[in-house]
N, C-alpha and C positions, 0 to 999 in steps of 0.2 A: 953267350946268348942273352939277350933282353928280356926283360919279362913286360909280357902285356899286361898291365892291370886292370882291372873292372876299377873304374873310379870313385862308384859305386859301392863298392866291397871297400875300398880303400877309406871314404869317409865312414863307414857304418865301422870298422873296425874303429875309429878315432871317437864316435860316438858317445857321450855320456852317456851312463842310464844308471843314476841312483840306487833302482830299485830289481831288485831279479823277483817275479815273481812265476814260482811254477802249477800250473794249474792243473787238476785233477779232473778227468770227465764221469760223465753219466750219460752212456751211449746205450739206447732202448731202439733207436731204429738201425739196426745194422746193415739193413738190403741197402739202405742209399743215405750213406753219413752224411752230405750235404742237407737231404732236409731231416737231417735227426734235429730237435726242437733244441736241446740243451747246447748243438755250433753253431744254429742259427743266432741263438743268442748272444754266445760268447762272440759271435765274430761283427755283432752290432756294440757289443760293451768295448770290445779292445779299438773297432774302428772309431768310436766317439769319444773313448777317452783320449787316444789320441789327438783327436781335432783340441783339446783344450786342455795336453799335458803334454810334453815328450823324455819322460825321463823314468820311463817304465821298459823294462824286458820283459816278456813272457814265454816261458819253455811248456809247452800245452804235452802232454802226455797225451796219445792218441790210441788207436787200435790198429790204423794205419793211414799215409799221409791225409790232410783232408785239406783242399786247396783253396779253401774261403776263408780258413785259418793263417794263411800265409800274407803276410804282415814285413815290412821292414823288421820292426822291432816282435818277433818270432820265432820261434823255432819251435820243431815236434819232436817228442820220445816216441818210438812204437814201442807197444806193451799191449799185445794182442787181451782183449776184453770180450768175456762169454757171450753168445749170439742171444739168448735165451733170458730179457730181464731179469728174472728171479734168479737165476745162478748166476748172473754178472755180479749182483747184488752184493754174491755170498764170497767167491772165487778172487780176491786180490791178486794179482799178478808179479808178486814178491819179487822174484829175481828178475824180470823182464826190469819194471822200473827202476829195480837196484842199479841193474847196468846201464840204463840210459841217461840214471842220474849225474853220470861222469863227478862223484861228490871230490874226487880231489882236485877237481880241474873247475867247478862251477859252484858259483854262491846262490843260496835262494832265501831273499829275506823272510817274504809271505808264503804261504800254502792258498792257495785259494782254491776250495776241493768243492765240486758241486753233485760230489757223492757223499753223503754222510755214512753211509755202513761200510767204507771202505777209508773215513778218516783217522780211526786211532791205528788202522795198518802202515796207514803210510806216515803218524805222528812216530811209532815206535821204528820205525825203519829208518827216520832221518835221525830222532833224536839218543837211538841206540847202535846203528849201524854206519854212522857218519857222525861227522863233528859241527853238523848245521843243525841250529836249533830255531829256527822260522817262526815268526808268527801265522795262525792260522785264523782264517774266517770260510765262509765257504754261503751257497746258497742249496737248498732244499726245494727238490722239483718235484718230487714225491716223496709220501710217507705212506707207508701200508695199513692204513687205518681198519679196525674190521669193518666197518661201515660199506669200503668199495670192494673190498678183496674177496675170491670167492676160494682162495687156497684153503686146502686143510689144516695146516699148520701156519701159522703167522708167526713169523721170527721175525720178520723187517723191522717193527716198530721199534723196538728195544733197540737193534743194531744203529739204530738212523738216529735215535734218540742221543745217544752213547755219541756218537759220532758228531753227531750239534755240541754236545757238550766238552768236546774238547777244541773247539773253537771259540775265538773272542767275540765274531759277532758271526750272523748267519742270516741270510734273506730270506723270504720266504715271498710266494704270489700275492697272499691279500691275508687281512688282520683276520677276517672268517675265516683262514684256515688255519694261521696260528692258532687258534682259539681251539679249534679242532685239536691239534697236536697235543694242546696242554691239557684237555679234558683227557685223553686217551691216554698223554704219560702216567695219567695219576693211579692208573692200574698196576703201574712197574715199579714206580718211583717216589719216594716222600715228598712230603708239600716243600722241604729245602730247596730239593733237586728242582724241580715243577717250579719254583721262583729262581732260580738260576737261569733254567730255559726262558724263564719271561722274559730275563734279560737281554738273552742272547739272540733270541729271535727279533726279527726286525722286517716288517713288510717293504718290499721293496717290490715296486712295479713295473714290469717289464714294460721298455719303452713299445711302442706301435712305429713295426717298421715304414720305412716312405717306398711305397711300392713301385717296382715301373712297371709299366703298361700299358695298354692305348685302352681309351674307353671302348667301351662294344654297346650296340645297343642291339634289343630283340624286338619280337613281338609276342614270344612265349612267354609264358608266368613263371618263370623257373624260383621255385623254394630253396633255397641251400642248406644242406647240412655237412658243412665243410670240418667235423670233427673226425673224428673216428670212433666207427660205427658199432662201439663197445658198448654192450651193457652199464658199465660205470657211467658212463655218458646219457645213459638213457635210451639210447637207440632204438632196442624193441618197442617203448612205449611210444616213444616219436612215429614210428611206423604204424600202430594202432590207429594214431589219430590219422596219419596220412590216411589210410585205407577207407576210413569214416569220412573223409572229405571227398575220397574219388568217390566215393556211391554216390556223395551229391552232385558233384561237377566234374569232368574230365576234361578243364581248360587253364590245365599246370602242370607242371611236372618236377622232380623231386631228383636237385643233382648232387651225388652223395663223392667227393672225388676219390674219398679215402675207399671206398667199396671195391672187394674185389670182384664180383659179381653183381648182377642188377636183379634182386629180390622181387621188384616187383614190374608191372610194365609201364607206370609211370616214373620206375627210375631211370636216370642217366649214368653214369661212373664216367666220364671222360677223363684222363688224365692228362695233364701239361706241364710243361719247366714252368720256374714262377713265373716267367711272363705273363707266361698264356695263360696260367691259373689266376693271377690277377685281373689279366684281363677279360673271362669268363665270367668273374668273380661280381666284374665293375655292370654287367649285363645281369644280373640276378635281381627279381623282384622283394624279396624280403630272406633273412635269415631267421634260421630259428638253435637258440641254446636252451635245451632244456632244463630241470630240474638236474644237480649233482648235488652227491652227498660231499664230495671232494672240496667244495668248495676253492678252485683253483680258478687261475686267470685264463682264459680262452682265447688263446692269438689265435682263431679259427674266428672270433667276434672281432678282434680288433683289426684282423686282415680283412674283413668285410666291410666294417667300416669304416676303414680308409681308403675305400675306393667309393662310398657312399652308399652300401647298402643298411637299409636302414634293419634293426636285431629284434627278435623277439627275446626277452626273458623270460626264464621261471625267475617269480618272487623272492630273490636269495639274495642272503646279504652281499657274496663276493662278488654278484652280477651289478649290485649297484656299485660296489666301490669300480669295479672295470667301467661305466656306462657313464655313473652320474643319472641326472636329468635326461640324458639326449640318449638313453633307450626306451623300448615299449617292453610294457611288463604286465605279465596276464599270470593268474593266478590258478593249479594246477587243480580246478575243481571240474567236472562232466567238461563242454566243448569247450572250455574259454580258449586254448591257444586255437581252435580251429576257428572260431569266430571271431577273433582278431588278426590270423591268417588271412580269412575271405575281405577283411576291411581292405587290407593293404592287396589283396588281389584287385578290388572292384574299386578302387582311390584312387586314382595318379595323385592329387590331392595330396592327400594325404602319405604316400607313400614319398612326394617333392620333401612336403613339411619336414619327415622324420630321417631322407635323404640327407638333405641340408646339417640336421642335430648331429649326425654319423661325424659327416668332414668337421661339425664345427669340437667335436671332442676330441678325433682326428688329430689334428691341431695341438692342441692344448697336452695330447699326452705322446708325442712325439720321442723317439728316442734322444732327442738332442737336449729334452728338458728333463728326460726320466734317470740320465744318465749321472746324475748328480746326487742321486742318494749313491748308487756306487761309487764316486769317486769320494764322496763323503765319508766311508768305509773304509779305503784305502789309506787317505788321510789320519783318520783316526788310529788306524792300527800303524801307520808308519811312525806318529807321532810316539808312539810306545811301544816302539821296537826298545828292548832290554840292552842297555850299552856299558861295559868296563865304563867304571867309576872317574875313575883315575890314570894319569899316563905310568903304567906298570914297566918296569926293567924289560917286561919281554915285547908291550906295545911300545915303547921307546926303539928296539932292535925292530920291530915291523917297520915304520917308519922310517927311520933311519938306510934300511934296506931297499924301500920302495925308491926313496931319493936318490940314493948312490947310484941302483940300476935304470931309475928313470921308467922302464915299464916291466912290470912283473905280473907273472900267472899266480893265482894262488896256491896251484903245485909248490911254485918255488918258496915262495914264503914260510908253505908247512915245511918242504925238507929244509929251510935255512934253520928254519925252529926247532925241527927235530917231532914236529908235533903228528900223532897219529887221532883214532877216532876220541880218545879219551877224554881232550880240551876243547869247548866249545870255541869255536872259529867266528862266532853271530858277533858276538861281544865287542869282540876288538874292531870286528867288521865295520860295526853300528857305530863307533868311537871315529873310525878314520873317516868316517862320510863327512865328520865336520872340520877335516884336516883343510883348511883352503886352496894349500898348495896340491892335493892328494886329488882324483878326480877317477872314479869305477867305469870304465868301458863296460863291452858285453861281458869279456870274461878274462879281463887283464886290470891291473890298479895300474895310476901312472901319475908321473908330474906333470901339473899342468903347466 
């Protein structure tokens, strides 16, 4: 019988990819992992660094399949992950990842974990249960500061902290909240440590995705508060002032998407795929981000103003490093956000003027330019990856072996060696990348 190939399959198996990189998640919306924030992300980083690398693999650990993830150069572990933030936080899923890590069958040079309290579980898993010893960096999407948290017990800080610090380098939203973190470690940790994390922390800003959508236009005033409608956010106070606006005027309305009910009778909740949420989005007369102690980046602000809705600020630093110049910033004293509210209701003016600021930031912080301190990251930590010194007797029989068979798994290399979890595998690994005639598929070494 013949075999049908997928041609398809057939090139991607011949495929270079230098680099195996397995990435770790941080899943907080679990009803609909498409818009969970931290795959939105991931599936804007791996698509753009594509556009301007091709010599990366990525194995994403998931909870289960998640189809915006799915990539030529991908693939997913399931390792089902608690529904409930604060116990996913706590709860590593040890033997799930174990087995999906197939470690005698697959190399993984990087960790790239964008859960901190879950990175020394999975540094002691590879580097004590496997013979992979990976560089790690990772990005910080939350940190449980007591400032937003309203738990009894605060455990997170310390675990997330612990968990940065066993990475080389780690992102974070904006230098305001760095700032944040380091003031907060110094409860746990010596001024040593607290200069370590300086190091390792690094603001990196998440690019502003390019929306699709059709414009929409209205004739309502619709206000948006496209976050979620938490406390930490500020929400009840936001509602205050709304409430103080309707006794003056009842010609707006207030569309909250994220709401699961409508609180009040000037609100809306409508819900949409991204289209249609973009395109709602692109019909809104002004936004508002309020006062956070969190100081984080608001893709709820930059999804608004990349369709040109023009943002209102609280006066915070992290809202200017997100805005720049080309936001409006009203300071958290009696009505000012409602008085600079009614500006941009009763302006076209002025609401065109600060339209226009939105797209021209828009612009400027796109994922296609923002994508470049992560690949910057990548670079760096590739650049010192730890590699065997010297051509040794037993990297002499690697090589030697890859040649003679022309393409080998790395199964076969450990049993030609005899090697079990005890000899790191990175080493040699790192050493053959600069073999010329040697070339790494997805999960085979081979002559080129």
């Amino acid at each position: 019988t013949m075999n049908i190939f997928n041609f398809a399959d057939v090139e991607d198996k011949d495929k270079e990819y230098k680099y195996k990189i397995l990435v770790y998640p941080n899943i907080t919306f679990q009803k609909d992992l498409e818009k969970d924030s931290y795959v939105v992300v991931l599936c804007n980083i791996i698509k753009e660094l594509n556009k301007i690398r091709d010599d990366l693999f990525f194995t994403i650990v998931s909870p289960a399949h998640i189809n915006s993830l799915e990539f030529e150069n991908t693939e997913q572990i399931i390792a089902p992950q608690m529904g409930y933030p604060n116990s996913m936080r706590m709860d590593f899923p040890f033997k799930e990842v174990f087995a999906g890590l197939k470690w005698k069958e697959n190399d993984y040079d990087i960790v790239y974990s964008h859960l901190p309290e879950h990175t020394g579980n999975l540094k002691n898993l590879l580097y004590n249960s496997t013979n992979i010893s990976p560089a790690i960096i990772g990005y910080t999407h939350w940190t449980e500061f007591k400032e937003i948290t309203n738990y009894e017990y605060q455990v997170g800080l310390a675990y997330n902290i612990v968990g940065v610090l066993q990475m080389s380098k780690c992102g974070i939203n904006t230098q305001a909240q760095k700032d944040l973190v380091l003031k907060n470690a110094k409860e746990y940790f010596n001024d040593d440590v607290v200069a370590k994390l300086d190091k390792i922390l690094e603001p990196q800003y998440l690019g502003w995705e390019t929306p699709k959508y059709e414009k929409q236009t209205t004739d309502k005033k619709i206000v948006v508060y496209n976050h979620r409608p938490h406390t930490y956010k500020n929400y009840p106070w936001f509602l205050q002032q709304m409430d103080k606006l309707w006794e003056k005027r009842q010609d707006f309305e207030v569309w909250v998407p994220l709401a699961e009910s409508r609180e009040r009778e000037y609100i809306t909740n409508e819900k949409f795929d991204r289209v249609g949420y973009f395109s709602k989005l692109s019909s809104c007369r002004v936004g508002v981000c309020c006062r956070q102690k969190y100081e984080g980046w608001a893709i709820s602000a930059t999804d608004g103003m990349s369709v040109g809705v023009p943002y209102l600020f609280s006066d915070d630093g992290s809202y200017h490093e997100l805005a720049g110049d080309d936001g409006v910033y009203y300071y958290d004293v009696d009505d000012a956000l409602i008085d600079t509210i009614e500006s941009f209701l009763d302006s076209d003016l002025l609401r065109e003027k600060y339209s226009e600021k939105a797209l021209n930031r828009f612009e400027k912080g796109k994922w296609e330019k923002a994508i470049h301190q992560f690949n910057n990251m990548i670079n760096e930590t590739t650049d010192g990856l730890s590699m065997l010194k010297e051509d040794t007797e037993s990297y002499k029989k690697v090589v030697d072996f890859i040649h003679k068979k022309k393409s080998v798994t790395r199964k076969e290399i450990l049993e030609h060696l005899g090697w079990g979890v005890r000899i790191s595998f990175s080493g040699y690994r790192n050493r053959l990348r600069n073999e010329p005639t040697i070339k790494f598929t997805k999960n085979r070494y081979e002559v080129r």
